[in-house]
N, CA, C and O atoms as a Maestro MAE file, in Angstrom:
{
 s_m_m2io_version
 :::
 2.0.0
}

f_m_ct {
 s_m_title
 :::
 protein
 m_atom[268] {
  # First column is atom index #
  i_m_mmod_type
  r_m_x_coord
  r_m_y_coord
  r_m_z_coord
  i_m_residue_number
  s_m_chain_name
  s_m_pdb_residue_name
  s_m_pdb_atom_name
  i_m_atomic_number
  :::
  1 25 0.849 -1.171 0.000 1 A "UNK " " N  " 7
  2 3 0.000 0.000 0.000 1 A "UNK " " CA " 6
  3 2 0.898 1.238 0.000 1 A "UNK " " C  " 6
  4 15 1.905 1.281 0.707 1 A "UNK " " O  " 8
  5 25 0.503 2.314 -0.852 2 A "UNK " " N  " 7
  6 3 1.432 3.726 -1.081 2 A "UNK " " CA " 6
  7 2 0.533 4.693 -0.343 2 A "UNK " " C  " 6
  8 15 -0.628 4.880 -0.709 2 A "UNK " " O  " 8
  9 25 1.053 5.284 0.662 3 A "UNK " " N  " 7
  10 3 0.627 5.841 1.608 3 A "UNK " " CA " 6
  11 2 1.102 7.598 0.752 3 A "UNK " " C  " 6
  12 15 2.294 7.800 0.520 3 A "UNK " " O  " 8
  13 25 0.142 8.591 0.411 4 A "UNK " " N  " 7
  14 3 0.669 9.672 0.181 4 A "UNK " " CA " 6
  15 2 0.901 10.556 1.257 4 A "UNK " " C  " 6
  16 15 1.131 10.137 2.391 4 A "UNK " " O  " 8
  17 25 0.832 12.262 0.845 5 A "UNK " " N  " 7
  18 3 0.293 12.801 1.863 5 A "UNK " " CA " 6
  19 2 0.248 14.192 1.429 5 A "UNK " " C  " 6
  20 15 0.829 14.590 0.419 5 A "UNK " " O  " 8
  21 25 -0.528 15.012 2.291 6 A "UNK " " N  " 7
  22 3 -0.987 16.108 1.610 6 A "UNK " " CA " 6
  23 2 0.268 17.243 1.253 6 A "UNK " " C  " 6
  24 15 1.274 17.509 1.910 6 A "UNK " " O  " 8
  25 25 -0.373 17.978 -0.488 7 A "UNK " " N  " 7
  26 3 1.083 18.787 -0.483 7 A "UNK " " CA " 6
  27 2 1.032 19.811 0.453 7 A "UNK " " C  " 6
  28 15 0.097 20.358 1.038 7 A "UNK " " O  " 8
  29 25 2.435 19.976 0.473 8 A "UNK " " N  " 7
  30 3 2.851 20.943 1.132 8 A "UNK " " CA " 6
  31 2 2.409 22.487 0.734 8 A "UNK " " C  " 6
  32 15 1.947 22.735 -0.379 8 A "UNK " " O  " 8
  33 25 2.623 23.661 1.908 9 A "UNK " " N  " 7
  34 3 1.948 25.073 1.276 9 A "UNK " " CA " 6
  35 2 2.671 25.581 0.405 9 A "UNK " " C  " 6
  36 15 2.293 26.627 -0.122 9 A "UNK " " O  " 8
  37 25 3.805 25.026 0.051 10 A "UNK " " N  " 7
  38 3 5.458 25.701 -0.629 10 A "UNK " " CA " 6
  39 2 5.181 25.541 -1.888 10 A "UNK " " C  " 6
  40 15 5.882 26.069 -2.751 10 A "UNK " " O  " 8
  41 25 3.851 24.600 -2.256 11 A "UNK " " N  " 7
  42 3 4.356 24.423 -3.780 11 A "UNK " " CA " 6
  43 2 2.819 25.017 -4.473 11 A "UNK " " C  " 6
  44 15 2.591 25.160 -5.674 11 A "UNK " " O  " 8
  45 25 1.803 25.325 -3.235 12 A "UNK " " N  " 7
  46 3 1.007 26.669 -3.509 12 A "UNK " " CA " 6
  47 2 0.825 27.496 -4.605 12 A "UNK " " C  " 6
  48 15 1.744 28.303 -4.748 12 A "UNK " " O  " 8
  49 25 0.097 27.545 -5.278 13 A "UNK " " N  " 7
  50 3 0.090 29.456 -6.095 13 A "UNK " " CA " 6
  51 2 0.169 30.189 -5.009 13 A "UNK " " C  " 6
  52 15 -0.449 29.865 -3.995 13 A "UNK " " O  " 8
  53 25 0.907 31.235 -5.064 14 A "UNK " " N  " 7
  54 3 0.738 32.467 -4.220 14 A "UNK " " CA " 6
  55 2 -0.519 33.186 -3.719 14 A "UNK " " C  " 6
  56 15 -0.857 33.694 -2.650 14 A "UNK " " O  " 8
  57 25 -1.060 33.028 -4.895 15 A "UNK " " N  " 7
  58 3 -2.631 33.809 -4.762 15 A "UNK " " CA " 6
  59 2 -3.405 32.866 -3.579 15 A "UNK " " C  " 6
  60 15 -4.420 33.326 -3.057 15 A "UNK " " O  " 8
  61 25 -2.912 31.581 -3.187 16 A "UNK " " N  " 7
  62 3 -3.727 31.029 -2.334 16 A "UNK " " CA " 6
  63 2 -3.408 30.863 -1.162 16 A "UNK " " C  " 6
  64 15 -4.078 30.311 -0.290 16 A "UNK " " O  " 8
  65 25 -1.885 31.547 -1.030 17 A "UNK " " N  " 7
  66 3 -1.142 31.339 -0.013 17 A "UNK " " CA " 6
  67 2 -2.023 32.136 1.547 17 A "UNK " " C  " 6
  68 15 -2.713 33.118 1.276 17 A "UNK " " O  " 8
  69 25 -1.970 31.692 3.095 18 A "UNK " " N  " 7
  70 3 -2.207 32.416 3.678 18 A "UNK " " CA " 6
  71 2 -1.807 33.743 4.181 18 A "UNK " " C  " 6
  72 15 -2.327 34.354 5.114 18 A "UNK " " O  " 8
  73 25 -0.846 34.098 3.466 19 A "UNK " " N  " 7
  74 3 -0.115 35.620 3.549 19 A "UNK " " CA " 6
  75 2 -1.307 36.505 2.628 19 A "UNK " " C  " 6
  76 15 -1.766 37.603 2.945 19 A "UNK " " O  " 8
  77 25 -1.655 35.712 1.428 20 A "UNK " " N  " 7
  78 3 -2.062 36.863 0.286 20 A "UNK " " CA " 6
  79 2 -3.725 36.852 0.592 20 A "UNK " " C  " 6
  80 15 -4.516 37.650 0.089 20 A "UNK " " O  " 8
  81 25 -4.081 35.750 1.544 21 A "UNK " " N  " 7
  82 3 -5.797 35.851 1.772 21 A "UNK " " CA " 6
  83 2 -5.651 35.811 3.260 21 A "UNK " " C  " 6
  84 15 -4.692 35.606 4.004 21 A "UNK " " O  " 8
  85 25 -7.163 36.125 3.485 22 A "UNK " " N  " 7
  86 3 -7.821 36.583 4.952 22 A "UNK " " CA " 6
  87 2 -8.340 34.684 5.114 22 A "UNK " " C  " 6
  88 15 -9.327 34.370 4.447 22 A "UNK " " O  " 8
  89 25 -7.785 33.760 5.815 23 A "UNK " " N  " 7
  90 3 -8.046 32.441 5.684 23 A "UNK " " CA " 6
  91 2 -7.312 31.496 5.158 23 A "UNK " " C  " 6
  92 15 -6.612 31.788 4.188 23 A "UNK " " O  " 8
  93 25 -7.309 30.304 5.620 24 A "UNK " " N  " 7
  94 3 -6.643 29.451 4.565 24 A "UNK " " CA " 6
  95 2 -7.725 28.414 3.745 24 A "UNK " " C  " 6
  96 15 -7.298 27.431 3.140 24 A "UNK " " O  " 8
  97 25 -9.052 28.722 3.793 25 A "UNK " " N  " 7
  98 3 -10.012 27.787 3.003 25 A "UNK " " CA " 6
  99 2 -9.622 28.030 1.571 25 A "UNK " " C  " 6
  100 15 -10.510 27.469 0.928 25 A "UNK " " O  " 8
  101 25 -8.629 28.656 0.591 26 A "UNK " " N  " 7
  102 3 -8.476 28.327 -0.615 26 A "UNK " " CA " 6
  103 2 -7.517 27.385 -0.941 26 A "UNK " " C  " 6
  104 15 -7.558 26.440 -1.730 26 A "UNK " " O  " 8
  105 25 -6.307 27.955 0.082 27 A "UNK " " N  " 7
  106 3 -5.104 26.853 0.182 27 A "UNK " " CA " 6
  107 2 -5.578 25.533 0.903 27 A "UNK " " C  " 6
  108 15 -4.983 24.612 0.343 27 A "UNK " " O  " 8
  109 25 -6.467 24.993 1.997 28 A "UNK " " N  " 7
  110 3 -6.868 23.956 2.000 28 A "UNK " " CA " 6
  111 2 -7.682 23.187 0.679 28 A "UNK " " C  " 6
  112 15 -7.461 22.019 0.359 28 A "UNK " " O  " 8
  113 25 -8.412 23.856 0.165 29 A "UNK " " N  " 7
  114 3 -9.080 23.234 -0.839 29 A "UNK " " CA " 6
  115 2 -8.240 22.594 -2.593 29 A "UNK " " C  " 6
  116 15 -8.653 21.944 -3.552 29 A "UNK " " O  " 8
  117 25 -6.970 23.225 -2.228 30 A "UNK " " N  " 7
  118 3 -5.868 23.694 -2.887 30 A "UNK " " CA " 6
  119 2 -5.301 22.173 -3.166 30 A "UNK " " C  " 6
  120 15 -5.170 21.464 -4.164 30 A "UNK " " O  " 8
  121 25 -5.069 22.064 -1.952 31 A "UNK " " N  " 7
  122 3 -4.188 20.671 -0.742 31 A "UNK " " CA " 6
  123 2 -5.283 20.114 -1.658 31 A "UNK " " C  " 6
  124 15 -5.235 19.947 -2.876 31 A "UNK " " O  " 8
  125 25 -6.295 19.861 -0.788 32 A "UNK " " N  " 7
  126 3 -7.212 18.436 -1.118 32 A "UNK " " CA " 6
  127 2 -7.115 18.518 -2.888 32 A "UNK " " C  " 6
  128 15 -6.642 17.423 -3.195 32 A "UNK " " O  " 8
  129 25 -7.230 18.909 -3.516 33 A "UNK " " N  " 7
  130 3 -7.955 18.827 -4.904 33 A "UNK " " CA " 6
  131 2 -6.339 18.017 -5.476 33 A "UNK " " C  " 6
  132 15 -6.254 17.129 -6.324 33 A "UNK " " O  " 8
  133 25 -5.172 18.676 -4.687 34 A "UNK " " N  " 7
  134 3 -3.981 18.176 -5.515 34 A "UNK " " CA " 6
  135 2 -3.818 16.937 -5.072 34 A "UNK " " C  " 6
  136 15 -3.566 16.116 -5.955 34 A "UNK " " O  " 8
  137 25 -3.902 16.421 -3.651 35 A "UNK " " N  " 7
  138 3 -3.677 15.108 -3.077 35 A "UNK " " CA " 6
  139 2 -4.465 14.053 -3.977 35 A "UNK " " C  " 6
  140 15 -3.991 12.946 -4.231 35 A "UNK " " O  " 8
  141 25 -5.631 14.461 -4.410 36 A "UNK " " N  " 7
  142 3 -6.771 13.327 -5.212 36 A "UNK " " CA " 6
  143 2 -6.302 13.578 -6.826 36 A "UNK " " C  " 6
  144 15 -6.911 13.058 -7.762 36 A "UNK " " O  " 8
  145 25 -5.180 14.416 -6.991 37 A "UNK " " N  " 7
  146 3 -5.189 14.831 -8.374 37 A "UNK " " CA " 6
  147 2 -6.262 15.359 -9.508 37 A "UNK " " C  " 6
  148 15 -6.566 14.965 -10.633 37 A "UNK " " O  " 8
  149 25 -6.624 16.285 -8.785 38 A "UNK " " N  " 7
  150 3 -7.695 16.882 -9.385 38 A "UNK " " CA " 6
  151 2 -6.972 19.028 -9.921 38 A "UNK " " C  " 6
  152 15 -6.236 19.732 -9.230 38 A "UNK " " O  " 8
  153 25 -7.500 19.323 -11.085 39 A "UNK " " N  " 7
  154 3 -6.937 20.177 -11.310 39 A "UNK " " CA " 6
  155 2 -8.089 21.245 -11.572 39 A "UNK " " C  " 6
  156 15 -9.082 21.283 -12.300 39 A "UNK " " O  " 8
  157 25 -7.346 22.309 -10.404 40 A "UNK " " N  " 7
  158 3 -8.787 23.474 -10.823 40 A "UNK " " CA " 6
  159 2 -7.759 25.056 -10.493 40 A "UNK " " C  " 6
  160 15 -7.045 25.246 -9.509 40 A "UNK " " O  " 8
  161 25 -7.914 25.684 -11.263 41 A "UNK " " N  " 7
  162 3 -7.546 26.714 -11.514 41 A "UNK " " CA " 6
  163 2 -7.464 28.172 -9.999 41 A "UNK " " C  " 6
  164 15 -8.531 28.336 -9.406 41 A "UNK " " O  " 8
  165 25 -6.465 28.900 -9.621 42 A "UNK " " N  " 7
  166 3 -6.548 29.536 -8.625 42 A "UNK " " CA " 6
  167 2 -7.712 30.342 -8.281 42 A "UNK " " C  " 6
  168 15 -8.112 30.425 -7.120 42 A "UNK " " O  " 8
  169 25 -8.467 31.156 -9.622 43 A "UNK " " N  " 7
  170 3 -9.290 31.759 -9.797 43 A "UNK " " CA " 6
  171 2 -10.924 30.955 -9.821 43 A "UNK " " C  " 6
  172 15 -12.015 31.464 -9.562 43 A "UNK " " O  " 8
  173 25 -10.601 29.539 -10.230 44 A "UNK " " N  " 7
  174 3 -11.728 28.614 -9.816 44 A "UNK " " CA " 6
  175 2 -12.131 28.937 -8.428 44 A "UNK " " C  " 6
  176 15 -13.042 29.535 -7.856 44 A "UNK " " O  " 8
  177 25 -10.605 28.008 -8.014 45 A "UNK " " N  " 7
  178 3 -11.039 27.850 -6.221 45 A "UNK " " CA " 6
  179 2 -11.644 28.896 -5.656 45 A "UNK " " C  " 6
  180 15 -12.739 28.669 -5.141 45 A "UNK " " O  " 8
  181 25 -11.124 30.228 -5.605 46 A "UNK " " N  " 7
  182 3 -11.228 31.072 -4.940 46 A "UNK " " CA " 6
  183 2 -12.908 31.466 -5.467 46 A "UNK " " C  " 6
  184 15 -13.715 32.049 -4.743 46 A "UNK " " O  " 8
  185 25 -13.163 31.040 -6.746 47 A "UNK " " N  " 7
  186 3 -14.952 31.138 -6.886 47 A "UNK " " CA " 6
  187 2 -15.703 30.296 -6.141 47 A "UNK " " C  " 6
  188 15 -16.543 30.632 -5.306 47 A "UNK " " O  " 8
  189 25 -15.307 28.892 -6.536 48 A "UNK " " N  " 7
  190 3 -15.785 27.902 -5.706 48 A "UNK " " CA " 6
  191 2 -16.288 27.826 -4.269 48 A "UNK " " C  " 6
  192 15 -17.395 27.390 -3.955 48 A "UNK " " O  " 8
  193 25 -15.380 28.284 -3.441 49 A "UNK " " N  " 7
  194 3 -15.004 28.420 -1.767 49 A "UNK " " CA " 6
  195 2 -15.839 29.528 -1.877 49 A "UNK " " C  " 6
  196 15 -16.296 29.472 -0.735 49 A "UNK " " O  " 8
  197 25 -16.376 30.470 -2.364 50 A "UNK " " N  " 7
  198 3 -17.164 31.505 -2.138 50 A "UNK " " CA " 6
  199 2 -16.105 32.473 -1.002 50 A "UNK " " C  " 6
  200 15 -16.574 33.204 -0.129 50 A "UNK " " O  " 8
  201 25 -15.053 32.335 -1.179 51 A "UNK " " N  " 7
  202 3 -14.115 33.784 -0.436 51 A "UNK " " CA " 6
  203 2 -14.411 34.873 -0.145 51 A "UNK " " C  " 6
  204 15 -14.763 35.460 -1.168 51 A "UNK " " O  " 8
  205 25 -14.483 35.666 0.947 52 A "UNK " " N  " 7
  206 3 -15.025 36.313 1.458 52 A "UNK " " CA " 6
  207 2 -13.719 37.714 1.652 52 A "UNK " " C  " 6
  208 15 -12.778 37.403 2.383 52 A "UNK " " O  " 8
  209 25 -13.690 38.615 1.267 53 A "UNK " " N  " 7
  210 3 -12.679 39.149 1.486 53 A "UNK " " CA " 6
  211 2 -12.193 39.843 2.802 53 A "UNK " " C  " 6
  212 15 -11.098 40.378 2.974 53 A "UNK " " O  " 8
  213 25 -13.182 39.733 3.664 54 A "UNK " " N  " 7
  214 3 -13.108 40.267 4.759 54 A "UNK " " CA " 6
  215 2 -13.235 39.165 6.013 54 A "UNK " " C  " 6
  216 15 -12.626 39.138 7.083 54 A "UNK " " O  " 8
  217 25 -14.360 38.175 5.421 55 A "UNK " " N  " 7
  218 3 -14.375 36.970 6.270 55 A "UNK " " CA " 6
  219 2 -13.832 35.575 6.235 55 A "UNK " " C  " 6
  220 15 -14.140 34.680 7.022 55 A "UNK " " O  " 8
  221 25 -13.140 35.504 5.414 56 A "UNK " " N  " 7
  222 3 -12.272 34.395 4.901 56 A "UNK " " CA " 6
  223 2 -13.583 33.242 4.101 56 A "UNK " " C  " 6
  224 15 -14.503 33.546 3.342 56 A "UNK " " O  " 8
  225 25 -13.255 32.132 4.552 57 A "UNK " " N  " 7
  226 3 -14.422 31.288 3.623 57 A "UNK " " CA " 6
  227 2 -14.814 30.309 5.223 57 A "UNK " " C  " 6
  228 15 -14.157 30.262 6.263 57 A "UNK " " O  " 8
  229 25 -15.739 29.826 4.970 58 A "UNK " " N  " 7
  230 3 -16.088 28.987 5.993 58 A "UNK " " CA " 6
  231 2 -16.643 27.744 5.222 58 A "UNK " " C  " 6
  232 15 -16.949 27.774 4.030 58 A "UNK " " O  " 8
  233 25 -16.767 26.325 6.272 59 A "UNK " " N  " 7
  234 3 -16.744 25.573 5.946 59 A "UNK " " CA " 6
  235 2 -17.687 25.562 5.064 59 A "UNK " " C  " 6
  236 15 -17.089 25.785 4.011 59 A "UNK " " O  " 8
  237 25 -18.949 25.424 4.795 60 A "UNK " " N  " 7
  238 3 -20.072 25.392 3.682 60 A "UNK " " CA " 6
  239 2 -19.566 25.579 2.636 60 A "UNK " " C  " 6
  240 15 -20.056 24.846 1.777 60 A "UNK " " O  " 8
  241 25 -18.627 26.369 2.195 61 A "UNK " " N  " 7
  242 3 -18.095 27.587 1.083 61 A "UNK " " CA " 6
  243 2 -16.791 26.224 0.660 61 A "UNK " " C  " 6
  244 15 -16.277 26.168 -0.457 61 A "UNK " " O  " 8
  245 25 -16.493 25.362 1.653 62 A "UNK " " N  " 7
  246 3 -15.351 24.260 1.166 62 A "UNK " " CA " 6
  247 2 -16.121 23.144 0.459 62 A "UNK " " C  " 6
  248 15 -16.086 22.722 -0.697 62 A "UNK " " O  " 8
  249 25 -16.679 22.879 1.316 63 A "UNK " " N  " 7
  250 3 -17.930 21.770 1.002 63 A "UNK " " CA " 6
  251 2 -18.234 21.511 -0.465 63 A "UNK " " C  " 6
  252 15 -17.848 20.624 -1.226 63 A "UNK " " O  " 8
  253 25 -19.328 22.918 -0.690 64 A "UNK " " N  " 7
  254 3 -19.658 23.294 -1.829 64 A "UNK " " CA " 6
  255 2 -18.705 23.745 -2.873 64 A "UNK " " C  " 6
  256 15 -19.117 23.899 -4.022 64 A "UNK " " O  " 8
  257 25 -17.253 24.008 -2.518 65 A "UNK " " N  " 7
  258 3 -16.753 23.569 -3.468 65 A "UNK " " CA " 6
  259 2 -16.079 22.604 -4.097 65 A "UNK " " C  " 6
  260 15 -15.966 22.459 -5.314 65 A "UNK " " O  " 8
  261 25 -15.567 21.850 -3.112 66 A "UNK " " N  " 7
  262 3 -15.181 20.423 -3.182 66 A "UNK " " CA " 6
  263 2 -16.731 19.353 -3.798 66 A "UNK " " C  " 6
  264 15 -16.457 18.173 -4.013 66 A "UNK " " O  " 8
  265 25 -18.258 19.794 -4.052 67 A "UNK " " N  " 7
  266 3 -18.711 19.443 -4.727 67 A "UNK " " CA " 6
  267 2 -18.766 18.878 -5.709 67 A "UNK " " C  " 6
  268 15 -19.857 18.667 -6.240 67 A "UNK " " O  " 8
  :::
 }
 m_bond[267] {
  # First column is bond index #
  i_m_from
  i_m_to
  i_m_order
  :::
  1 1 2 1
  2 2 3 1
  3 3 4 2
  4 3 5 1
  5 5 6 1
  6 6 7 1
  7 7 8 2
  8 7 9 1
  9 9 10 1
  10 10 11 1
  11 11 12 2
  12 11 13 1
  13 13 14 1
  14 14 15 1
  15 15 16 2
  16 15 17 1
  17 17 18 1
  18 18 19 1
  19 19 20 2
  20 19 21 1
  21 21 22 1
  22 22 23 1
  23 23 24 2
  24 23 25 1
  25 25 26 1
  26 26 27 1
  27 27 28 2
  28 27 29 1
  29 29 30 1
  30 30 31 1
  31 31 32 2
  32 31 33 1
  33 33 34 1
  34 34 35 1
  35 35 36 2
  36 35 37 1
  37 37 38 1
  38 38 39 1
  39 39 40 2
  40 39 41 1
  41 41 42 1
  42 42 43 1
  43 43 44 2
  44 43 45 1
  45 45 46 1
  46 46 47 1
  47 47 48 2
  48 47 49 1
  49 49 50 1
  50 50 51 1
  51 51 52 2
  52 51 53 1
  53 53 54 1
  54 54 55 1
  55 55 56 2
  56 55 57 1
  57 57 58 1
  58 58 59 1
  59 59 60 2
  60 59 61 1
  61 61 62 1
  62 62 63 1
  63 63 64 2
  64 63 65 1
  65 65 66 1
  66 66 67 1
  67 67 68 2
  68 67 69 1
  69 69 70 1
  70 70 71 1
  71 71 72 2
  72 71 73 1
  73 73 74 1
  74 74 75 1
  75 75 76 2
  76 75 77 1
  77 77 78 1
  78 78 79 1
  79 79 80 2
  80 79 81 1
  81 81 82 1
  82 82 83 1
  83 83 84 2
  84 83 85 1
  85 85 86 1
  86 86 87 1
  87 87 88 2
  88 87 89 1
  89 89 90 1
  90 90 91 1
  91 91 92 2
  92 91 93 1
  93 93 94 1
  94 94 95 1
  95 95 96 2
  96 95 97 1
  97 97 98 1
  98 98 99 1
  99 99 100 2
  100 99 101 1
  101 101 102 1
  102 102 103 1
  103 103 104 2
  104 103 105 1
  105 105 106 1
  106 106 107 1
  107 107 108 2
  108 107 109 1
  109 109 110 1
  110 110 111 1
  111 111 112 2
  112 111 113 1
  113 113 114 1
  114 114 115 1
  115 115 116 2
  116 115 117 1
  117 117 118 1
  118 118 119 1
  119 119 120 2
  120 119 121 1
  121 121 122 1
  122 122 123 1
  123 123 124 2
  124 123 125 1
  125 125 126 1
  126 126 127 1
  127 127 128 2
  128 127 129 1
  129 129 130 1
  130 130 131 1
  131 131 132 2
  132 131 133 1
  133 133 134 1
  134 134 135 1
  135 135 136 2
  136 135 137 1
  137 137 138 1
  138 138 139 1
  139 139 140 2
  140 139 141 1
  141 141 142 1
  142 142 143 1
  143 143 144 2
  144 143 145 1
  145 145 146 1
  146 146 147 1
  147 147 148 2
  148 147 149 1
  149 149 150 1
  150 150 151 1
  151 151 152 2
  152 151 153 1
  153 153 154 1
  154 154 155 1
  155 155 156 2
  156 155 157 1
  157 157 158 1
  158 158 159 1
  159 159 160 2
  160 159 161 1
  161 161 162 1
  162 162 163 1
  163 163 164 2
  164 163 165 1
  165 165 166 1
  166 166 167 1
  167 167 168 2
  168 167 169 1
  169 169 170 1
  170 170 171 1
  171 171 172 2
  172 171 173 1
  173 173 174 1
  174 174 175 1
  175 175 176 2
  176 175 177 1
  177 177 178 1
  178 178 179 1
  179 179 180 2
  180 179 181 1
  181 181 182 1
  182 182 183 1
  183 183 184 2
  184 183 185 1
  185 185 186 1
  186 186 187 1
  187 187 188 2
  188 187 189 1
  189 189 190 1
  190 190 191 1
  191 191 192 2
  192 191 193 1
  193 193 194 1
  194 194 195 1
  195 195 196 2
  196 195 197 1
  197 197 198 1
  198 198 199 1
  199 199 200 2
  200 199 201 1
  201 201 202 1
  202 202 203 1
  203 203 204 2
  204 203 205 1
  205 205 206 1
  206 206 207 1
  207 207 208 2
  208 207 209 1
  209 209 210 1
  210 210 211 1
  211 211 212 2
  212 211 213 1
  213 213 214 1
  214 214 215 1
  215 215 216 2
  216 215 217 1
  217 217 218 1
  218 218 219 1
  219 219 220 2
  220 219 221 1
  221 221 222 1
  222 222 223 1
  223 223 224 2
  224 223 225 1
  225 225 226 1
  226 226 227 1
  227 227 228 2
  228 227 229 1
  229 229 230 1
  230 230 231 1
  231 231 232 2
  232 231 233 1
  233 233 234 1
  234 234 235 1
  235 235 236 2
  236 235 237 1
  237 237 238 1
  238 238 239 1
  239 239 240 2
  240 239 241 1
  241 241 242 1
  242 242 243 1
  243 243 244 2
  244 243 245 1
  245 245 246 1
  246 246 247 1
  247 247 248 2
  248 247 249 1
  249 249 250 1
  250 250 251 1
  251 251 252 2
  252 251 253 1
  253 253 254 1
  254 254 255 1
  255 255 256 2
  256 255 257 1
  257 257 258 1
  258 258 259 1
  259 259 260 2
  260 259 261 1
  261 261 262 1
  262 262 263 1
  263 263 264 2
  264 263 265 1
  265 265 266 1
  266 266 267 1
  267 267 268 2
  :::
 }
}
């Protein structure tokens, strides 16, 4: 059995990094989508997650985008 594990924040887009947003629900969703090999665009996620610019994203907003 090949045990992975989630990527790291280093290999990130910037735009999702927690320095450049209020939250880390884009860079988590970031993680998951790359661990399953799934490919979605920075400007996706950050639609997806419903980002909040002031309130970061909350879970519902991961959920629904991991949909």
């Amino acid at each position: 059995m090949v045990l992975h594990s989630i990527p790291d924040e280093s290999g990130a887009p910037v735009e999702l990094s927690t320095h450049a947003l209020s939250g880390c629900g884009p860079l988590s969703m970031w993680q998951l989508l790359s661990y399953f090999g799934r490919a979605m665009s920075r400007l996706d996620i950050r639609s997806a997650c419903r980002l909040d610019p002031d309130g970061g994203t909350y879970m519902i907003g991961l959920a629904g985008g991991l949909r």
